[in-house]
N, C-alpha and C positions, 0 to 999 in steps of 0.2 A: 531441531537442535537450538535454534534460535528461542524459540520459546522456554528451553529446557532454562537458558542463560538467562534470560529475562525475570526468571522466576525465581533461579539464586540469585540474582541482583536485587532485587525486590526482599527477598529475606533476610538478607544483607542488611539492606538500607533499615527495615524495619528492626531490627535486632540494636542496631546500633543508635538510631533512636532511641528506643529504650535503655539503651545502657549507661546513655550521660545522661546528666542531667541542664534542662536548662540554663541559657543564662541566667536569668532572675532568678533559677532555684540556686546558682551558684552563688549568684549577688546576695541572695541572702541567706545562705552559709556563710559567707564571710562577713556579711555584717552582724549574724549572730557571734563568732568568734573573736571579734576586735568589739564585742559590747554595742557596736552601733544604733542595731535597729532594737535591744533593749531596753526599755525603760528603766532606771533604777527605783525601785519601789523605795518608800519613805519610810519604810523597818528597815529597808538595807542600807541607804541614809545613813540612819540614827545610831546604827549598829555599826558603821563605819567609822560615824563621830564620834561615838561614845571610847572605840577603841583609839585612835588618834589624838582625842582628851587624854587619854591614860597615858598614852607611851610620850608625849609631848611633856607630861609633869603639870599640868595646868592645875590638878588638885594641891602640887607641892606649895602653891602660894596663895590659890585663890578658895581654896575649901580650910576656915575653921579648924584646930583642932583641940582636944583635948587629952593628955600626959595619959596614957592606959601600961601594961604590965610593959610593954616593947617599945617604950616611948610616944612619938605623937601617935595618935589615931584621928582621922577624919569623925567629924560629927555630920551623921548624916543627913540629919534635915537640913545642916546646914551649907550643903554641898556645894561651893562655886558660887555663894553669895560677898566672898571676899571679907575685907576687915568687919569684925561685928562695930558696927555705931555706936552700942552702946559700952564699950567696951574703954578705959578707958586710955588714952594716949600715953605711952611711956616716955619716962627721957632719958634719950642718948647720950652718951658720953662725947661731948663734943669735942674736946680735946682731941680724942683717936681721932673723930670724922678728920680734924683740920687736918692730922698728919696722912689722911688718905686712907683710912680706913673704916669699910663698911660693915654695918651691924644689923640681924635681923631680930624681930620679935621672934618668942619663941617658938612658936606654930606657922614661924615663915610670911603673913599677910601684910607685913612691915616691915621697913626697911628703910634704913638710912645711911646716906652717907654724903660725899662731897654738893652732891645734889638736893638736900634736905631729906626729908622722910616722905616715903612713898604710901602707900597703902593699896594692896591688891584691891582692885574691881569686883562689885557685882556681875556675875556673867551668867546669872537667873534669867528667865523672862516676865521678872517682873518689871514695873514701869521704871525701878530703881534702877535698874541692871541694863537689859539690852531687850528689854520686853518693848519697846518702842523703835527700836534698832531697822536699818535695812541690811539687808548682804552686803550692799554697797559700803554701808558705814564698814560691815566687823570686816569687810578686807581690809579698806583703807586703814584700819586701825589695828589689826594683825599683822602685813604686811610693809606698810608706809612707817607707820607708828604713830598716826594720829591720834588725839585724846578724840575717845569719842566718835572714828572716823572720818572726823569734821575736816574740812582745809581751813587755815587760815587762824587754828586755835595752837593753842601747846602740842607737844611730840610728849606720847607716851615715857613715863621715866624710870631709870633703873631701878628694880631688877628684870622688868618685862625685857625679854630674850625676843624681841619683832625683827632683831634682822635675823638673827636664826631661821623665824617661819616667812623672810622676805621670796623663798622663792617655793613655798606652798604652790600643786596645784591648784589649779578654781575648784576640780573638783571636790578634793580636801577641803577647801573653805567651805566648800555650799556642805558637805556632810557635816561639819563641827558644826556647821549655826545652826541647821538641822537636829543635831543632838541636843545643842545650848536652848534651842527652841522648846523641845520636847520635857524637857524636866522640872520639876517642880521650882515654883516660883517664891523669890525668899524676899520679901520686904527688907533692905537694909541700905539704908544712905552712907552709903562708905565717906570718911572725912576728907576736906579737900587736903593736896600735901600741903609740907611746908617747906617755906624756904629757908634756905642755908643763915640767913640773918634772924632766922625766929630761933633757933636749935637752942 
């Protein structure tokens, strides 16, 4: 009799082993589920950034455009190279600026107003743009609003929306500069602004 028990306890035991699973197989099911223990590959990155670029509006000021059947269209090559250089600088009505009002160029890469005239960034990875750039810099300068990410220089100036992306996560940062990395590089010295006594 005793043996007969020993042996349903024994099938028991065995059965019910099999039927959970580990801790560590458990520990890493749930680290597969909350993303932990996977790596995000650097297409999914890009493809992160690339969509986060779009819906953030960042082409609405920093990509070029040119007047097509439905108004502005992006020029592609020249995508998120910012003011063209050679392009050349219009003048404001300065009169409006004084009374407090702003005015853009007409493809958005310019902007003036009580602050002087802005000019959208190269956000290329060429040497011009952020092709030299750390992570480090484009948070402090997406988030903070440093020029340039730098301490101790100018705060990025209106119309850039940096307290808007003030509470980005890191992850979002590292995807956008990961995309900004990835794409073609535009040669273009965007002009420095000016100040409200040059207008």
């Amino acid at each position: 009799m005793k043996t007969k028990y020993f042996i349903l306890a024994l099938i028991c035991s065995v059965t019910l082993m099999f039927s959970f699973p580990s801790c560590s197989e458990e520990k890493s099911k749930a680290e597969t589920l909350t993303g932990k223990d996977t790596a995000v590959s650097d297409a999914d990155r890009i493809k992160s950034g690339e969509y986060l670029v779009q819906i953030m509006g960042c082409n609405d000021c920093h990509s070029p455009k040119k007047m097509g059947a439905n108004g502005p269209e992006l020029i592609p090559e020249l995508m998120l190279s910012g003011y063209p250089s050679d392009r050349p600088i219009v003048t404001f009505d300065s009169k409006m600026i004084k009374t407090g009002f702003a005015m853009f160029y007409p493809d958005l890469t310019a902007a003036a107003g009580p602050w002087g005239v802005s000019f959208a960034g190269n956000l290329t990875p060429d040497e011009t743009g952020i092709g030299s750039w750390t992570e480090e810099q484009f948070t402090k300068a997406i988030t903070q609003g440093k020029f340039k990410g730098m301490d101790g220089g100018r705060m990025l100036l209106p119309p850039m929306p940096w307290q808007g992306f003030s509470k980005l996560k890191s992850e979002d940062i590292k995807n956008i500069f990961a995309y900004l990395k990835s794409i073609k590089p535009v040669k273009n010295i965007v002009p420095a602004p000016v100040s409200p006594d040059k207008l």
